[in-house]
LUMLO-902536 format. One record per residue: residue number from 1; x negated, y, z of N, C-alpha, C in turn. Coordinates in Angstrom, 3 decimals, padded with zeros to 6 digits. Example, Ala and Ser with C-alpha at 12.3 -4.5 7.8 and 13.67 -1.06 7.14 Angstrom:
2
<num: 1&nu: -013.190&nv: -005.690&nw: 007.800&cau: -012.300&cav: -004.500&caw: 007.800&cu: -013.200&cv: -003.300&cw: 007.800> .
<num: 2&nu: -012.850&nv: -002.250&nw: 007.080&cau: -013.670&cav: -001.060&caw: 007.140&cu: -012.900&cv: 000.030&cw: 007.870> .
//
This chain:
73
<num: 1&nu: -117.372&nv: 106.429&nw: 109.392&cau: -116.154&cav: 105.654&caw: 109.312&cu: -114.980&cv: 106.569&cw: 109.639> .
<num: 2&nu: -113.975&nv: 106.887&nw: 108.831&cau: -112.643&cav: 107.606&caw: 108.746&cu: -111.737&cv: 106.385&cw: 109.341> .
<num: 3&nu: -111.459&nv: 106.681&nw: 110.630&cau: -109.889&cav: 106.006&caw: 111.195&cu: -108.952&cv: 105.690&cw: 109.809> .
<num: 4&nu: -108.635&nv: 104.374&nw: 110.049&cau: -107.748&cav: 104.135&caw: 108.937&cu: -108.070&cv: 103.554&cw: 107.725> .
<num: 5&nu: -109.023&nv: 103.989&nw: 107.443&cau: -109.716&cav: 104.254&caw: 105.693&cu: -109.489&cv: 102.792&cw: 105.307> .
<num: 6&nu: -109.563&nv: 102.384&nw: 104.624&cau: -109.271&cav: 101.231&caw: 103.708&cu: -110.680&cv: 100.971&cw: 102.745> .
<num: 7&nu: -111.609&nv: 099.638&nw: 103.388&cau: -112.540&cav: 099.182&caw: 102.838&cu: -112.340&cv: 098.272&cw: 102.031> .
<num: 8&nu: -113.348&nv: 097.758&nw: 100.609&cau: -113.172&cav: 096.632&caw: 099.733&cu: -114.074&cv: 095.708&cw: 100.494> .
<num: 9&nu: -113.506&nv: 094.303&nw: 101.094&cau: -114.201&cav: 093.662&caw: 101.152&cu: -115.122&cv: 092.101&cw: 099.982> .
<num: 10&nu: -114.056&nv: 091.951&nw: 098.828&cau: -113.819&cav: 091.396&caw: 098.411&cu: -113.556&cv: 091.237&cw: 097.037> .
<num: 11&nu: -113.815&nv: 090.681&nw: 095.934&cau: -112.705&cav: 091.014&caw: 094.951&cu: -112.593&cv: 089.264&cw: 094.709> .
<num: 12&nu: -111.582&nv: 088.576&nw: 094.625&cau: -111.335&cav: 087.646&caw: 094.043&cu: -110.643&cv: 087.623&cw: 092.703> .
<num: 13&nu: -110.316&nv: 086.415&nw: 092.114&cau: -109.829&cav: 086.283&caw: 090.803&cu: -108.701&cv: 086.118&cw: 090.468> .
<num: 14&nu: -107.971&nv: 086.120&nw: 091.410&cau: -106.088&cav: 086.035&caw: 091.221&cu: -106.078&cv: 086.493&cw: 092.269> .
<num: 15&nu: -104.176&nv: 086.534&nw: 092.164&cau: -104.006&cav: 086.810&caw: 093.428&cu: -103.250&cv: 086.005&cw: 094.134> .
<num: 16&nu: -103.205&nv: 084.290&nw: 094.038&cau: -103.325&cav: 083.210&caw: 094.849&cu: -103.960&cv: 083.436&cw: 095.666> .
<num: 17&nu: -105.960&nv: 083.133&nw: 095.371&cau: -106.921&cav: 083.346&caw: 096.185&cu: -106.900&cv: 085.002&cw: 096.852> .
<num: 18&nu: -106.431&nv: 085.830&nw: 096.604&cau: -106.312&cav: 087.391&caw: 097.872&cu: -105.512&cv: 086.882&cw: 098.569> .
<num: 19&nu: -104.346&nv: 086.502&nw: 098.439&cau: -103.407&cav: 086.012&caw: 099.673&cu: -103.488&cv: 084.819&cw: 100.058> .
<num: 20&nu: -104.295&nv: 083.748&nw: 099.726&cau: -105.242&cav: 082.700&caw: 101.078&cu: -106.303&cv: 083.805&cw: 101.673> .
<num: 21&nu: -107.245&nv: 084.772&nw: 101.177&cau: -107.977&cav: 085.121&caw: 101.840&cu: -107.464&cv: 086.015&cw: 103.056> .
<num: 22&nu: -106.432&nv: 086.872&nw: 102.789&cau: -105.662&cav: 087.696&caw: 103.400&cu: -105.134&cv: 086.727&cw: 104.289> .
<num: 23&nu: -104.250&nv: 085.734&nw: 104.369&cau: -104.333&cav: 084.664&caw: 105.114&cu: -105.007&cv: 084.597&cw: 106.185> .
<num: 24&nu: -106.186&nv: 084.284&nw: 105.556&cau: -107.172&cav: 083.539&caw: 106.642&cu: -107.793&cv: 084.168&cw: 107.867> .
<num: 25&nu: -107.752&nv: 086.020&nw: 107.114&cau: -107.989&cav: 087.113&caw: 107.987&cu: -107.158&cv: 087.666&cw: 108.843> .
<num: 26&nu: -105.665&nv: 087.415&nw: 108.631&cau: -104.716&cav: 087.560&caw: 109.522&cu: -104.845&cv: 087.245&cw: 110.826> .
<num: 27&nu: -105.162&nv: 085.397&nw: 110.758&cau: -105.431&cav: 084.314&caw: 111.749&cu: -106.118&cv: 085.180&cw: 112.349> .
<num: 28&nu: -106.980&nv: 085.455&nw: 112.208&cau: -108.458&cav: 086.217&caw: 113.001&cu: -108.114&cv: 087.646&cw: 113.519> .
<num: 29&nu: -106.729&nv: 087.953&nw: 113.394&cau: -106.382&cav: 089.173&caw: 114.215&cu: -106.730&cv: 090.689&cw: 112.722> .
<num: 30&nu: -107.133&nv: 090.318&nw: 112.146&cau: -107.848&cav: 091.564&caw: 110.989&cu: -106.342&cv: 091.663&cw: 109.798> .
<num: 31&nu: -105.791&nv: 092.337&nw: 110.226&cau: -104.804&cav: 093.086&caw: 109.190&cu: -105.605&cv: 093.414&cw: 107.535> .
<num: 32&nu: -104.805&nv: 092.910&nw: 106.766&cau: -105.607&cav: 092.756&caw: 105.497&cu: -104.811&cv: 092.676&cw: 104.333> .
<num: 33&nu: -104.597&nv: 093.656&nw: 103.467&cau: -103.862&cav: 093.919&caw: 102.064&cu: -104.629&cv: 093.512&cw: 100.633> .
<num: 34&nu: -103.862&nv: 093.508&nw: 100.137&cau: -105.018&cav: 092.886&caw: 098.327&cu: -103.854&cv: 093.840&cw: 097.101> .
<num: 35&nu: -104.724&nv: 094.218&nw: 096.456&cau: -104.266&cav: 094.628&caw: 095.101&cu: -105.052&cv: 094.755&cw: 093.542> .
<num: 36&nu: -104.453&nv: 095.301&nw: 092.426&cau: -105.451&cav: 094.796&caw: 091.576&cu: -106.693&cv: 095.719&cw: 091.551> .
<num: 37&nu: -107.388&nv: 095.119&nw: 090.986&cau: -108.770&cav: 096.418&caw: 091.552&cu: -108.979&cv: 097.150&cw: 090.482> .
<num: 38&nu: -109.400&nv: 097.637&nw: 090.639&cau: -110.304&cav: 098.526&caw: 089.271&cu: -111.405&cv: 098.836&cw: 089.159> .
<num: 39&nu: -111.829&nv: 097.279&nw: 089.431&cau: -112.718&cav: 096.880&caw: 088.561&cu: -112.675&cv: 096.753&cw: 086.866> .
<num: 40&nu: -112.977&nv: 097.283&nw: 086.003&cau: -112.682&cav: 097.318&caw: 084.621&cu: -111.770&cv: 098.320&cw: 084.604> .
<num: 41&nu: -111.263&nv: 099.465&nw: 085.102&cau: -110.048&cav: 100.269&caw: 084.830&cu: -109.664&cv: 100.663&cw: 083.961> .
<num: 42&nu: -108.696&nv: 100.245&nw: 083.035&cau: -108.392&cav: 101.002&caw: 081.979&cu: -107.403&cv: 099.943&cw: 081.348> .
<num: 43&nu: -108.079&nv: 098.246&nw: 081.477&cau: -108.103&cav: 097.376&caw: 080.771&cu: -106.235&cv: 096.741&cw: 080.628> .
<num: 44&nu: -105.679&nv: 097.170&nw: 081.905&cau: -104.123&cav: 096.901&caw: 081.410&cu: -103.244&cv: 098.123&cw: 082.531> .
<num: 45&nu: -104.289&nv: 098.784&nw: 083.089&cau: -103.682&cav: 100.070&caw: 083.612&cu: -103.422&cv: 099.774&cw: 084.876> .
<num: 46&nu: -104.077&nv: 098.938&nw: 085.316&cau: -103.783&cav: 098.433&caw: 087.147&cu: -102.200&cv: 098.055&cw: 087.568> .
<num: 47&nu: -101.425&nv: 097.393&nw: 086.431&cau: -100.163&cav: 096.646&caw: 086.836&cu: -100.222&cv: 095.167&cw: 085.912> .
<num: 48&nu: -101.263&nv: 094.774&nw: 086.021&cau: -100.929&cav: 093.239&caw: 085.385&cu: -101.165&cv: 092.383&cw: 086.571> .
<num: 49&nu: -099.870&nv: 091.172&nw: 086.419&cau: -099.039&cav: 090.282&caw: 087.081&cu: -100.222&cv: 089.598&cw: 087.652> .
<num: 50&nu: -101.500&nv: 089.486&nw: 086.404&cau: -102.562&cav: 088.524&caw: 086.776&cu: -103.667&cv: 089.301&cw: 086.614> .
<num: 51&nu: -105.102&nv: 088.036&nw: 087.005&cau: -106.412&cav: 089.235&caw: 086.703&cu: -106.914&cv: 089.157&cw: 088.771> .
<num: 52&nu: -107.680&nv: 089.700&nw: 088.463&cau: -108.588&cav: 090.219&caw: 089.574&cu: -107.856&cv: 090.883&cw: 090.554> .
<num: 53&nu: -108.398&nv: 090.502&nw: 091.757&cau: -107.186&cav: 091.338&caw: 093.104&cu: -108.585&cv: 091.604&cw: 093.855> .
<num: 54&nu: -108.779&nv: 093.144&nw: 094.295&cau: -109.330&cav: 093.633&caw: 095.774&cu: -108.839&cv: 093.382&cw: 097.173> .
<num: 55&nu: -109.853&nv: 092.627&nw: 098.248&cau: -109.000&cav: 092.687&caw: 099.017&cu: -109.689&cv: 093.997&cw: 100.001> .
<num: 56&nu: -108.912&nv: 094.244&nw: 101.177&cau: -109.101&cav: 095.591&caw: 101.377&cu: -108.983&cv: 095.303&cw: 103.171> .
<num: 57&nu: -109.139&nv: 096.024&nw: 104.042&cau: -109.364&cav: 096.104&caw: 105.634&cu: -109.234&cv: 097.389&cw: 105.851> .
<num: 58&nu: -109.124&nv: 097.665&nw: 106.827&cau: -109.126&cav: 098.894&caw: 107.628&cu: -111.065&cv: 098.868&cw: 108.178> .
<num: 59&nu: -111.238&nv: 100.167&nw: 108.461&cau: -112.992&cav: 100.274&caw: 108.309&cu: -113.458&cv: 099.908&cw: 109.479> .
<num: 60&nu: -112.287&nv: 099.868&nw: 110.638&cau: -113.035&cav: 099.078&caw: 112.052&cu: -112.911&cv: 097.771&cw: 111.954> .
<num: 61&nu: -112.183&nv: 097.316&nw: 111.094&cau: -112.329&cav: 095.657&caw: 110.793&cu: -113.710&cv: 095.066&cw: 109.902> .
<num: 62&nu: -113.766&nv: 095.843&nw: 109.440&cau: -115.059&cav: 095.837&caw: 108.208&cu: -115.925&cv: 094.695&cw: 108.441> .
<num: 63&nu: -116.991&nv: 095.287&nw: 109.680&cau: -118.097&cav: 094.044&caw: 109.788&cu: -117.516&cv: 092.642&cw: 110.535> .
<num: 64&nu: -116.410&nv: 092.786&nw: 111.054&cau: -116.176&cav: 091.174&caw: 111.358&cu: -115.541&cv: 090.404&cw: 110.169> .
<num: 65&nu: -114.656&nv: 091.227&nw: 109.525&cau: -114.095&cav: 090.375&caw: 108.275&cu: -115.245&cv: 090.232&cw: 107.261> .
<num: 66&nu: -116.460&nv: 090.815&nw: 107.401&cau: -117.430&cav: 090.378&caw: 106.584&cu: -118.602&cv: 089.358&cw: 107.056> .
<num: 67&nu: -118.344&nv: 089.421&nw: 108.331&cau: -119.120&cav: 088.389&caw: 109.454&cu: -118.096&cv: 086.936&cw: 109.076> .
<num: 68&nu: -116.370&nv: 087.188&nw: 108.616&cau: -116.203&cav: 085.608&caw: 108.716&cu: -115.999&cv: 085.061&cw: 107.159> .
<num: 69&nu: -116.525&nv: 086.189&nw: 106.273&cau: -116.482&cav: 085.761&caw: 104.696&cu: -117.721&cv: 085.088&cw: 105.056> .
<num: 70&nu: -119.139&nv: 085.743&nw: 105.322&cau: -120.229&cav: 085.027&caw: 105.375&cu: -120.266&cv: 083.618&cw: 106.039> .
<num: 71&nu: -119.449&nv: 083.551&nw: 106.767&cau: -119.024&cav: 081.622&caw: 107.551&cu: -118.401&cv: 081.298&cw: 106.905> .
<num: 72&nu: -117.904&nv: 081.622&nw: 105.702&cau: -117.130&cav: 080.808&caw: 105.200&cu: -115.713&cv: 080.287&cw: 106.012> .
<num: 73&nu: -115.557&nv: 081.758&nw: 106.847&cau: -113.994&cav: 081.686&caw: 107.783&cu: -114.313&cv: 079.988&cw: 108.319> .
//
């Protein structure tokens, strides 16, 4: 684990649902960013408005923000 590093925890399908999820991880103290992923890269060059969003953590947040996806927060 690299201090800092920026893990995918996530990929949702807009980016409504990244920023409720980002949301929800806030509450819980876990600092948490979303952008589009690249997943499929190429497909509109990683700047379309819509589409798929990564959400992302810092790597000491990692296993609890994945401890409260699995509860279903």
């Amino acid at each position: 684990m690299v201090p800092g590093q920026l893990v995918r925890i996530a990929i949702v399908p807009s980016e409504p649902e990244a920023d409720l999820l980002c949301g929800l991880l806030r509450t819980e103290g876990i600092r948490c960013m979303r952008r589009v992923t690249d997943v499929g890269a190429g497909a509109l060059d990683g700047v379309a408005p819509i589409g798929s969003r990564e959400v992302l953590v810092s790597a000491e947040d990692e296993e609890r923000a994945r401890e409260l996806l699995a509860a279903g927060l």
